[in-house]
Each structure stands twice: as C-alpha cells, then as structure tokens.
C-alpha positions in Angstrom: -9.3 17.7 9.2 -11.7 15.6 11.9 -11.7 12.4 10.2 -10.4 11.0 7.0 -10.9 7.5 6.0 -7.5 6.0 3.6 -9.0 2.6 3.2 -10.4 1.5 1.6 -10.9 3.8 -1.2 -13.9 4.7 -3.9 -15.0 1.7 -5.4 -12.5 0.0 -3.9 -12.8 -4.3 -4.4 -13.4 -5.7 -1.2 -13.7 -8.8 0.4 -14.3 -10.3 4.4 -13.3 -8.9 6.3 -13.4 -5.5 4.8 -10.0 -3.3 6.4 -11.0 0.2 7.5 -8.0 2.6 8.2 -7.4 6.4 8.3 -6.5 9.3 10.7 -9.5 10.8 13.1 -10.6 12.3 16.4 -13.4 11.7 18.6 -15.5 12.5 21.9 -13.5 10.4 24.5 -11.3 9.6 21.5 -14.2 6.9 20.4 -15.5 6.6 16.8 -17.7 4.5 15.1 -17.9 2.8 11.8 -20.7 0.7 9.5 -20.2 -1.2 6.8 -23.5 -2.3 5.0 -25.9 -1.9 1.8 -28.8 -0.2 3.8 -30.3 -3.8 4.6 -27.9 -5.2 6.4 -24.4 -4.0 8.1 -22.1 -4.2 11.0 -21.2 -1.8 13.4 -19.0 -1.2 16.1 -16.0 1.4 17.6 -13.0 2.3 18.2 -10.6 4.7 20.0 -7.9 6.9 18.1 -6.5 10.2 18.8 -6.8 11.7 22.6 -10.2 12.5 23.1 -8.9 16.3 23.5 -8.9 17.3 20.0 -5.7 14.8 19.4 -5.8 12.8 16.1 -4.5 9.2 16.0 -4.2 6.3 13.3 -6.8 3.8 13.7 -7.7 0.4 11.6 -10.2 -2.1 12.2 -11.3 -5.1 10.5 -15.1 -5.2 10.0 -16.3 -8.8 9.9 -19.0 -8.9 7.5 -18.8 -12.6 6.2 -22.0 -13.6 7.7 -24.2 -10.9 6.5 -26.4 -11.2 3.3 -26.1 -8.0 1.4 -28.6 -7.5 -1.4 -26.1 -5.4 -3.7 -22.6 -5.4 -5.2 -22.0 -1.9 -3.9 -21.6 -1.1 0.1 -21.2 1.6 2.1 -18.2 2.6 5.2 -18.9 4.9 7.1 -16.4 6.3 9.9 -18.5 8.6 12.6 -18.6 10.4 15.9 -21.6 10.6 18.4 -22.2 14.1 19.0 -22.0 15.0 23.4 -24.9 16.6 23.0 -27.4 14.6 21.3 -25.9 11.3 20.3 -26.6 12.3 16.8 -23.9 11.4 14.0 -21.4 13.9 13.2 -18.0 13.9 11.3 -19.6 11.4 9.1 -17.3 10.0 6.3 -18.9 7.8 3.4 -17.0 5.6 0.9 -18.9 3.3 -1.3 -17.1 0.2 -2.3 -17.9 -3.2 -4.3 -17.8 -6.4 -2.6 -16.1 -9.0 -4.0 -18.1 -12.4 -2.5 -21.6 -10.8 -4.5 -19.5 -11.0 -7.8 -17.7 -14.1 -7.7 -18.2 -17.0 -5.0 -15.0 -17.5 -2.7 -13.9 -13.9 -3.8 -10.1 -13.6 -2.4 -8.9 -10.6 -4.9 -8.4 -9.9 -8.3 -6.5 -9.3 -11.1 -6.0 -6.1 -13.3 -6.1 -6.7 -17.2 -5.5 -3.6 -19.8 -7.3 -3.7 -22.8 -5.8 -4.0 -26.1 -7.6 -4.1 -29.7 -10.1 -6.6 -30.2 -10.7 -7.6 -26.2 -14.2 -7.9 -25.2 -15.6 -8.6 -22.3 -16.9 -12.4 -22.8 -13.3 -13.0 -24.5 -12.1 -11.9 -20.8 -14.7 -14.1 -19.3 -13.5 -17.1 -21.8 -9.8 -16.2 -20.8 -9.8 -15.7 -16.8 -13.2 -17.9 -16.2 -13.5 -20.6 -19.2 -16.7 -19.2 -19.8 -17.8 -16.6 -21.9 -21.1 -15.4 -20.5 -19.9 -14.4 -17.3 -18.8 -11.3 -19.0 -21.0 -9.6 -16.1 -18.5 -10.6 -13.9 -16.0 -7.8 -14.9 -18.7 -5.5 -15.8 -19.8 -5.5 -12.1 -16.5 -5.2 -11.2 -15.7 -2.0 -12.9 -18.7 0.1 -12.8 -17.2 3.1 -13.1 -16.0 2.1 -16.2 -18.0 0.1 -18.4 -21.3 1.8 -19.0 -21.9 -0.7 -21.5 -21.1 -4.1 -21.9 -20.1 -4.0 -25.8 -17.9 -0.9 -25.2 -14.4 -1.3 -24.1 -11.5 0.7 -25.1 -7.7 -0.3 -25.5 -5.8 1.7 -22.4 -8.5 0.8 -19.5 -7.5 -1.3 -16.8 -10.2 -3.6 -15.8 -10.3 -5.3 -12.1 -11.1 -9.5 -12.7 -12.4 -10.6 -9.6 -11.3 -14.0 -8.8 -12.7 -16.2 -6.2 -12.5 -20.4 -5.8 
C-alpha cells in the first residue's frame, strides 16, 4: 500500500469543507491533495508518515466554499511529487457529489427506502413541499436512478437537505 484515501468515499455526499482522511507515505513525508470539477479546485499539502517509507494517518479539511464548480460530481485526489521530476505519482482518485450544486445551504441529508408506490416527485412533495424538484434526489443518487420514473421498493435514496 502507498496511499489509500478512507474519506470520503465513491459518490460520497459532500459538503464545505469537504474532509479528506486515509493512511499514506510521501517524499519528505509531504503529500498533496485537489479537490475540484476540472474547472476549478483547491490544492494544498500535507505531511503523514516519516518520509522513509513510514506510513502515517492524515486528514485535512479542503475549503472549497468559495469556488464555483460547474458540476454536481468532483474529484479528490491524494498525490506525491515524484524526487525526480516533480511529476505526480501515487495518485488516488475518488469522485464525489457535492451537496451545495444540488440543494442551496446543503448541510447533509437524509436516507429514505423505497416502498410500493413512492416516486420521486412524491419524495420531492414529502421532504421539499414541492413536487418538481424530484431532480433533487435524482442528482443525488446517480448511481442509482438511471431514470427518473424508475424506482424500486428496497433502494435507499440519499435526500439532500440544505436551508
């Protein structure tokens, strides 16, 4: 193992500041992370382990409350800076949906399992007071609702909730 990244996970829901944790190793015992949509991002480092092939807990909290990011999903990334070339090595990737693009004031969410007869805007209706922001959910759950109109009793859906 050189680097493993714990939180947050695939898909994960996150808000500001998003909370980056693991296990890793570096040159001089310094990693880097980014946390952005490939238009905008953050970026900074870190020390963990002993710089001698040591590995050591880290977490940071990666402020990213004042950047505008033009999709729901981001990316962390967790990296080294090679001795050689200052190229990135040990790279570790983990795409995750930000809360704030789905729902304004984003602060967590709830988990709902579906029964028979829930839909999506009846979700909306129930958690939002308004049915047509069914997209809410759907954006919220990507990896599970293909399409809008399809939901099945046994998922758990993530609500986003926000102010």
């Amino acid at each position: 193992m050189t680097n493993r990244m714990d939180q947050p996970r695939k898909l994960d829901l996150v808000g500001n500041p998003v909370l980056v944790g693991g296990i890793g190793t570096g040159h001089e015992a310094t990693l880097h992370y980014r946390v952005g949509d490939g238009h905008s991002e953050v970026t900074g480092h870190f020390n963990a382990g002993g710089g001698t092939g040591e590995h050591g807990q880290f977490q940071v909290r990666a402020d990213v409350g004042r950047l505008t990011f033009r999709a729901d999903q981001i990316l962390v990334q967790v990296f080294e800076k090679s001795p050689k070339d200052g190229s990135e090595i040990n790279v570790v990737t983990v795409p995750v949906l930000y809360g704030p693009r789905i729902v304004d004031g984003y602060y967590g969410y709830r988990e709902h399992k579906v029964v028979k007869g829930d839909t999506l805007s009846g979700l909306a209706k129930a958690y939002y007071g308004d049915a047509s922001l069914y997209k809410r959910i759907q954006r919220a759950n990507p990896d599970q609702i293909s399409d809008p109109d399809k939901i099945t009793p046994g998922q758990v859906l993530r609500i986003p909730i926000g102010s």
